[in-house]
DOZADO-405963 format. One record per residue: x, y, z of N, C-alpha, C in turn; residue in three letters; residue number from 1. Coordinates in pm, 1 decimal. Example, Ala and Ser with C-alpha at 12.3 -4.5 7.8 and 13.67 -1.06 7.14 Angstrom:
+----------+----------+----------+----------+----------+----------+----------+----------+----------+------+-----+
!      n_X !      n_Y !      n_Z !     ca_X !     ca_Y !     ca_Z !      c_X !      c_Y !      c_Z ! code ! pos !
+----------+----------+----------+----------+----------+----------+----------+----------+----------+------+-----+
!   1319.0 !   -569.0 !    780.0 !   1230.0 !   -450.0 !    780.0 !   1320.0 !   -330.0 !    780.0 !  ALA !   1 !
!   1285.0 !   -225.0 !    708.0 !   1367.0 !   -106.0 !    714.0 !   1290.0 !      3.0 !    787.0 !  SER !   2 !
+----------+----------+----------+----------+----------+----------+----------+----------+----------+------+-----+
//
This chain:
+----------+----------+----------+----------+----------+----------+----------+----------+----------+------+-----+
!      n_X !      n_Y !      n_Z !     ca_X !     ca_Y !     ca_Z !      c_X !      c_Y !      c_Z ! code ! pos !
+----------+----------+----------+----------+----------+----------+----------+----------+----------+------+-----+
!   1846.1 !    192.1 !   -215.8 !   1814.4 !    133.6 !    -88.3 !   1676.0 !    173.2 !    -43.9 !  UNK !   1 !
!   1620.9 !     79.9 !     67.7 !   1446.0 !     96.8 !     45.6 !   1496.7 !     89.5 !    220.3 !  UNK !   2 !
!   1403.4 !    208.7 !    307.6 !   1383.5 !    205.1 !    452.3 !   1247.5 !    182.6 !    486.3 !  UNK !   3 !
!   1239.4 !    126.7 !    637.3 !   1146.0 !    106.0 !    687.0 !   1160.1 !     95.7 !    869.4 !  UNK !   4 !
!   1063.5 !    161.3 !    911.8 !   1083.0 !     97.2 !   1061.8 !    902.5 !     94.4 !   1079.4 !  UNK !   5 !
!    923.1 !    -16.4 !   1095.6 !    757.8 !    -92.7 !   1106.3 !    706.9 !    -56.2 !   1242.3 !  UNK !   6 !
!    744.4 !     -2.5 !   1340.8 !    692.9 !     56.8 !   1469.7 !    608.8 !    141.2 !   1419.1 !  UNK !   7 !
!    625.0 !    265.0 !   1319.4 !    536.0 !    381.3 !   1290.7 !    393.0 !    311.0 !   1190.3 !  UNK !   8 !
!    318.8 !    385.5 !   1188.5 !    202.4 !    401.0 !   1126.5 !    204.6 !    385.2 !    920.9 !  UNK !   9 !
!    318.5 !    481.7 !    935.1 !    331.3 !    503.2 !    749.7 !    488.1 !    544.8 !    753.2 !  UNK !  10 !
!    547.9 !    430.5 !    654.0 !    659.1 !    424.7 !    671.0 !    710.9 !    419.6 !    519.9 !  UNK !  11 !
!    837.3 !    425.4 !    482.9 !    912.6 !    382.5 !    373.6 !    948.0 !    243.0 !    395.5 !  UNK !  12 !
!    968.0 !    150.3 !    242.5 !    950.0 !    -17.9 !    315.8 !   1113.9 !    -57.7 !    251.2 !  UNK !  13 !
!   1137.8 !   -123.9 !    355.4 !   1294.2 !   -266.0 !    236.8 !   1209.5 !   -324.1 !    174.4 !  UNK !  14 !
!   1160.9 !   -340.3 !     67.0 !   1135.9 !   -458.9 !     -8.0 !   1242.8 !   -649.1 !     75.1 !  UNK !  15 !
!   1324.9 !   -596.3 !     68.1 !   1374.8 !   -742.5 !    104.7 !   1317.7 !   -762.9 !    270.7 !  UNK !  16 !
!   1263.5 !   -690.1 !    333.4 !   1223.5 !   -711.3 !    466.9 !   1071.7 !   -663.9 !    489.9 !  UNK !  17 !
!    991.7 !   -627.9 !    403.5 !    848.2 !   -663.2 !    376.9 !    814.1 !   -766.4 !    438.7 !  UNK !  18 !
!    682.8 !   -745.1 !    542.1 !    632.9 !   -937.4 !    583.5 !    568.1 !   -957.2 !    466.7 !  UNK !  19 !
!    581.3 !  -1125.7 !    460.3 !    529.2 !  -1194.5 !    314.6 !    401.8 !  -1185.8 !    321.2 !  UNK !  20 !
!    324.7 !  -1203.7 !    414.4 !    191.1 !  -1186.3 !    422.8 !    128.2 !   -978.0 !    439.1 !  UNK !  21 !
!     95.9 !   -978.1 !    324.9 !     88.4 !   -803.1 !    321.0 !    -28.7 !   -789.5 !    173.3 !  UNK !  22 !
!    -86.8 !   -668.5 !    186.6 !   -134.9 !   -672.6 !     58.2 !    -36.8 !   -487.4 !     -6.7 !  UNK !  23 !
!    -55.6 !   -539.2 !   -115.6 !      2.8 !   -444.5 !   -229.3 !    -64.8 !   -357.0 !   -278.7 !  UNK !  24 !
!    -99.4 !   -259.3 !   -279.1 !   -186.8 !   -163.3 !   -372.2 !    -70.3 !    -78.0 !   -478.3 !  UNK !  25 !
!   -113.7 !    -64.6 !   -589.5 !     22.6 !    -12.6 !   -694.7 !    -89.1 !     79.6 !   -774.3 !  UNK !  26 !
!    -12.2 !    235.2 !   -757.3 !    -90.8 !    348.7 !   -814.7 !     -8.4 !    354.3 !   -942.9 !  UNK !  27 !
!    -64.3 !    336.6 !  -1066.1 !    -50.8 !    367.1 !  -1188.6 !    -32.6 !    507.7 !  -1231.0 !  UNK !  28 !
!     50.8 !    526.7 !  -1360.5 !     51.4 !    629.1 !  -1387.5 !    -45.7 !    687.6 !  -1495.3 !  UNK !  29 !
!   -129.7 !    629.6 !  -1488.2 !   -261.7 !    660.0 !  -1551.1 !   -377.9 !    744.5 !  -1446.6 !  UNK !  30 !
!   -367.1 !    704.1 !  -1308.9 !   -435.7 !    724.0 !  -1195.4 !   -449.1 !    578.3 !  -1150.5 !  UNK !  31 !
!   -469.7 !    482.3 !  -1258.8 !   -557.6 !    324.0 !  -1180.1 !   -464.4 !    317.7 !  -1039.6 !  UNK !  32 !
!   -587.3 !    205.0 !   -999.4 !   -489.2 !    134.4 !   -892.0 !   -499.4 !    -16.7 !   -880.9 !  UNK !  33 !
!   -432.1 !   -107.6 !   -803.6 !   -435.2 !   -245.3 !   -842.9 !   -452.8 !   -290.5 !   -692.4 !  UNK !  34 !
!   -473.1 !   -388.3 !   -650.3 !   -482.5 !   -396.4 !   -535.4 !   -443.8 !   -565.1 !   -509.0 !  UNK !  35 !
!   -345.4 !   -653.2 !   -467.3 !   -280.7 !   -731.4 !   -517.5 !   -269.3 !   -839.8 !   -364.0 !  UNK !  36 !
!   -330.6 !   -948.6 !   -335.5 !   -298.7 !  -1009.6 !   -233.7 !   -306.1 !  -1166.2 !   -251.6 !  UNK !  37 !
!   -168.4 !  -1219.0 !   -208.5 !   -198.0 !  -1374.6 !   -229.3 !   -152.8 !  -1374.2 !   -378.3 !  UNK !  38 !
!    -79.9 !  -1299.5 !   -447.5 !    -95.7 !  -1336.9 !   -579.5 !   -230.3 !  -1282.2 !   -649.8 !  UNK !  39 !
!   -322.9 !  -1276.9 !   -665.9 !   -419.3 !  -1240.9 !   -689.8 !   -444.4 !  -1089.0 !   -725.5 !  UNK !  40 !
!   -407.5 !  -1032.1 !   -836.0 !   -431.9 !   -877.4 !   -859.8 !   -538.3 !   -839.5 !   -921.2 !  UNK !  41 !
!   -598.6 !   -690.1 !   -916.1 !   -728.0 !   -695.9 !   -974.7 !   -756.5 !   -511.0 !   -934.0 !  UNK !  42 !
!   -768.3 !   -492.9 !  -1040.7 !   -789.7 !   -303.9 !  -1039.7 !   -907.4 !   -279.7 !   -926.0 !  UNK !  43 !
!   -938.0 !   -105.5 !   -881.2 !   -999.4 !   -129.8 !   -766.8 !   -936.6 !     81.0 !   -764.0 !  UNK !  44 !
!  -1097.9 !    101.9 !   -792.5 !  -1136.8 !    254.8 !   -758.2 !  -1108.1 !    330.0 !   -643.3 !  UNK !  45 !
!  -1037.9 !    404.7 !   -655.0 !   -986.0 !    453.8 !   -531.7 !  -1083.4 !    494.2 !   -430.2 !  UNK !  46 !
!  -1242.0 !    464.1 !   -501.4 !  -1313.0 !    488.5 !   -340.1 !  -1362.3 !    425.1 !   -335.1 !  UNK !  47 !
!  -1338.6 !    245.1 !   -358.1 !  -1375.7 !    121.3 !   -321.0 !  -1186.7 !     74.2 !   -265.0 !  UNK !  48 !
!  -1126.1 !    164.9 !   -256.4 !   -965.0 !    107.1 !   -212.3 !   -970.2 !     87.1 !    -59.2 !  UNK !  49 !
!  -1044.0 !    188.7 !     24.5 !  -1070.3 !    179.8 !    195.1 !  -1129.0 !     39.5 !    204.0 !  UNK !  50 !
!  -1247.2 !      1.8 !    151.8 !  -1340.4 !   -101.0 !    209.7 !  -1284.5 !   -241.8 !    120.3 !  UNK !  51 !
!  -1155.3 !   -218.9 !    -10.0 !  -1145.2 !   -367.9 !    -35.6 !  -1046.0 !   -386.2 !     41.4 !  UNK !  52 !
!   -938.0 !   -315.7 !    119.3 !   -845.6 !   -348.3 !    188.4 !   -880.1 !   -416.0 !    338.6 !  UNK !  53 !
!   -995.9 !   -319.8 !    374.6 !  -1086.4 !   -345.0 !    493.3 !  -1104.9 !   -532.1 !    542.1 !  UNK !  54 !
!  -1205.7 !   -556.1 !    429.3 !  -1249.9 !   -660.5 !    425.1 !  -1123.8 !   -806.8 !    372.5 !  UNK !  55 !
!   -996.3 !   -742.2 !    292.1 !   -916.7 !   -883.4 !    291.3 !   -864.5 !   -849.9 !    443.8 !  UNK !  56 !
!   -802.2 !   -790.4 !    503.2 !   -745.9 !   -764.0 !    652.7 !   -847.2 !   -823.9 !    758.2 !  UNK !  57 !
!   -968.8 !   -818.9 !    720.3 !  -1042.9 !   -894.3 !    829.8 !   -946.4 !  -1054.5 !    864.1 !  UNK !  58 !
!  -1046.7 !  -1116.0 !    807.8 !   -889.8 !  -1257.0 !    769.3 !   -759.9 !  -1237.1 !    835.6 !  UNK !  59 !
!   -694.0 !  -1152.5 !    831.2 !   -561.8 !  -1119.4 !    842.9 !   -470.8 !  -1123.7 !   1031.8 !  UNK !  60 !
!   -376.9 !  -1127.8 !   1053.8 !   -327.0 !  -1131.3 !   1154.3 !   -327.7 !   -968.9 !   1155.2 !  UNK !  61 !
!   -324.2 !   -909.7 !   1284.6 !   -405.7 !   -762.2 !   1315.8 !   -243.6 !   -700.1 !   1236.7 !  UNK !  62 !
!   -168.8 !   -691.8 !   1281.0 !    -19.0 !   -684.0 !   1214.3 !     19.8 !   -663.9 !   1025.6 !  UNK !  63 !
!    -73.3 !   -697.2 !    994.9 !    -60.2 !   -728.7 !    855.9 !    -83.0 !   -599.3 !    788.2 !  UNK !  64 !
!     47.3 !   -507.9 !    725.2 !     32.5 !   -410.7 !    648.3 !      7.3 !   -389.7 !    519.6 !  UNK !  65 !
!     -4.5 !   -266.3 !    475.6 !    -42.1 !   -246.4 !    332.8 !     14.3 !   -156.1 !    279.7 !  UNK !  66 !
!    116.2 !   -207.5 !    163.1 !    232.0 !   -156.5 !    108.2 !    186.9 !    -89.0 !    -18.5 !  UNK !  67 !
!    204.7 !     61.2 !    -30.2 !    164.8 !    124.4 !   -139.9 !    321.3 !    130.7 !   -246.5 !  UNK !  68 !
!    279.2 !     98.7 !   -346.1 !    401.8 !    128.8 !   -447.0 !    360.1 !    215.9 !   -553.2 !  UNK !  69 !
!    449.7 !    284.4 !   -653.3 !    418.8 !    380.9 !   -772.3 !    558.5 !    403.5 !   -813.6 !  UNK !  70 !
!    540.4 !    409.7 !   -947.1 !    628.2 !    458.7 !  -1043.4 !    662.4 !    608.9 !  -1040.1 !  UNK !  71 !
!    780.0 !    662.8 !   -970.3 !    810.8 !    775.3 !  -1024.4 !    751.5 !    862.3 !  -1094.7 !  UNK !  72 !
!    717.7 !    837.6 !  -1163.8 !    626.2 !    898.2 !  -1238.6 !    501.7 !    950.9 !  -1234.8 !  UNK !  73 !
!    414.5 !    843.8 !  -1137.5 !    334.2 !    941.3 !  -1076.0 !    308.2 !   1006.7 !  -1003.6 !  UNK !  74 !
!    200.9 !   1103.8 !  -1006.9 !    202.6 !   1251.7 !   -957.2 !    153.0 !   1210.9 !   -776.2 !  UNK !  75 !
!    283.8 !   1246.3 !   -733.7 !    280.5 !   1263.2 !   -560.4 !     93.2 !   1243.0 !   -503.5 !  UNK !  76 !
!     31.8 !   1326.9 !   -539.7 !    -80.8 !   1358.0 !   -493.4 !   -197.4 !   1202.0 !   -500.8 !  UNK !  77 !
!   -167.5 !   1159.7 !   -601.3 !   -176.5 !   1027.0 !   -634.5 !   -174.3 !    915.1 !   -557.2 !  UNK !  78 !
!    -81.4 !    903.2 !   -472.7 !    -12.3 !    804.4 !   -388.8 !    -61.2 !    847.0 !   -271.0 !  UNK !  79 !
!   -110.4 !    956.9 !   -222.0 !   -125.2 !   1044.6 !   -107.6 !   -296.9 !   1039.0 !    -87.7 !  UNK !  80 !
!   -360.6 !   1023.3 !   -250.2 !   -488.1 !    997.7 !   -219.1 !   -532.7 !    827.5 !   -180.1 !  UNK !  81 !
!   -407.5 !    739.4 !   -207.4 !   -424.5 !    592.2 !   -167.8 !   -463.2 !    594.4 !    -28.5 !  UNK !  82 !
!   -320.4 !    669.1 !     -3.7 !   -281.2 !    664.7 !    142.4 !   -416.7 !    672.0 !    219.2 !  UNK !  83 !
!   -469.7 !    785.7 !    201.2 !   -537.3 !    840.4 !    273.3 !   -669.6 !    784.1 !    261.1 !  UNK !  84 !
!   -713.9 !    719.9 !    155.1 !   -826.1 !    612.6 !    151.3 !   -838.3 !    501.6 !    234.3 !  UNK !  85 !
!   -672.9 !    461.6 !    242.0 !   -669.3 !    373.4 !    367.0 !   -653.5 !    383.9 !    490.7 !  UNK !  86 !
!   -631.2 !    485.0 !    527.6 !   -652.5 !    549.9 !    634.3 !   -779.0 !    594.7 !    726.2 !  UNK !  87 !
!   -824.9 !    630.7 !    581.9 !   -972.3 !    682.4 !    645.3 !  -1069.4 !    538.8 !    671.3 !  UNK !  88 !
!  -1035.7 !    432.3 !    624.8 !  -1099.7 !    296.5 !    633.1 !  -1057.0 !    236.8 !    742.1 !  UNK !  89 !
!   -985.3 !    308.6 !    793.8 !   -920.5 !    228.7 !    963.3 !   -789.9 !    110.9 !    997.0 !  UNK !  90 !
!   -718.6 !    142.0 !    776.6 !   -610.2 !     55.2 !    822.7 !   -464.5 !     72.9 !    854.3 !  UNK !  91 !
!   -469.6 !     -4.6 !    954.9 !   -391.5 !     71.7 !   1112.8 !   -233.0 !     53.1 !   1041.7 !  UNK !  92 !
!   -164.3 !    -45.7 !    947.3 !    -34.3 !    -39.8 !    876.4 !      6.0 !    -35.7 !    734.8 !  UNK !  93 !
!     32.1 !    134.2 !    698.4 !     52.5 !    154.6 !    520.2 !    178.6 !    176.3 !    583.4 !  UNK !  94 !
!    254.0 !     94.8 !    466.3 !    344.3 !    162.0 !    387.0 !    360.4 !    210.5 !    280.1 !  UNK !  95 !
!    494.6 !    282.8 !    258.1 !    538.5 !    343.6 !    101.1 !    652.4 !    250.7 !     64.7 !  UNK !  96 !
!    676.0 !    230.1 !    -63.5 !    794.8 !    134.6 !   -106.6 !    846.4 !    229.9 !   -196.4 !  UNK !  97 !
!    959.8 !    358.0 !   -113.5 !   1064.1 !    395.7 !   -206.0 !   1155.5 !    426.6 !   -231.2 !  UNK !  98 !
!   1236.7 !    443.5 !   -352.1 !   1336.3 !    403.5 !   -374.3 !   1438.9 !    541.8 !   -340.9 !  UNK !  99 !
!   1534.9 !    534.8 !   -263.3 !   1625.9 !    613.9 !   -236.5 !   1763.0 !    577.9 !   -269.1 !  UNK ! 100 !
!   1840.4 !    729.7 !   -314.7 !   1957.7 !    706.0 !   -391.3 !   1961.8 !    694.4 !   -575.1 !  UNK ! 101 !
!   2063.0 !    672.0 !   -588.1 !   2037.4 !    692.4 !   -738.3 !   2044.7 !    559.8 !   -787.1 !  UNK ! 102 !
+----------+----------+----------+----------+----------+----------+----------+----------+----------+------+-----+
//
């Protein structure tokens, strides 16, 4: 089961209750990252990750979050340096997409 309460800042997400309009960033277990909107995916340096999220959200309804995902597998710190790239770029809704339970 996947939680979320979209009132907070940085949240855990439902996948089935995700708004459709959102962009995706997915931390690899390599380090990469992908950065995924509209369909449209395309790798993206974690210190070009603040300013490409920046600039598709311009466009965007102010509401429009940004859902971080990762494989188990990668290392916590990883996901935490997304986070915080987007954060520091001024965008006002991350989430986490994860998976709880067995």
């Amino acid at each position: 089961r996947f939680k979320c309460d979209w009132s907070s800042d940085v949240c855990s997400s439902d996948l089935a209750k995700v708004p459709r309009t959102r962009a995706d960033v997915f931390v690899d277990r390599d380090g990469g990252i992908r950065f995924k909107t509209d369909g449209n995916e395309r790798p993206v340096a974690l210190q070009n990750l603040g300013s490409t999220a920046r600039e598709w959200l311009k466009d965007q309804p102010e509401d429009t979050p940004v859902l971080i995902s990762a494989d188990k597998a990668v290392p916590y710190d990883a996901v935490m340096q997304a986070m915080a790239a987007l954060q520091r770029a001024g965008v006002a809704r991350v989430a986490l997409a994860v998976k709880s339970g067995g």
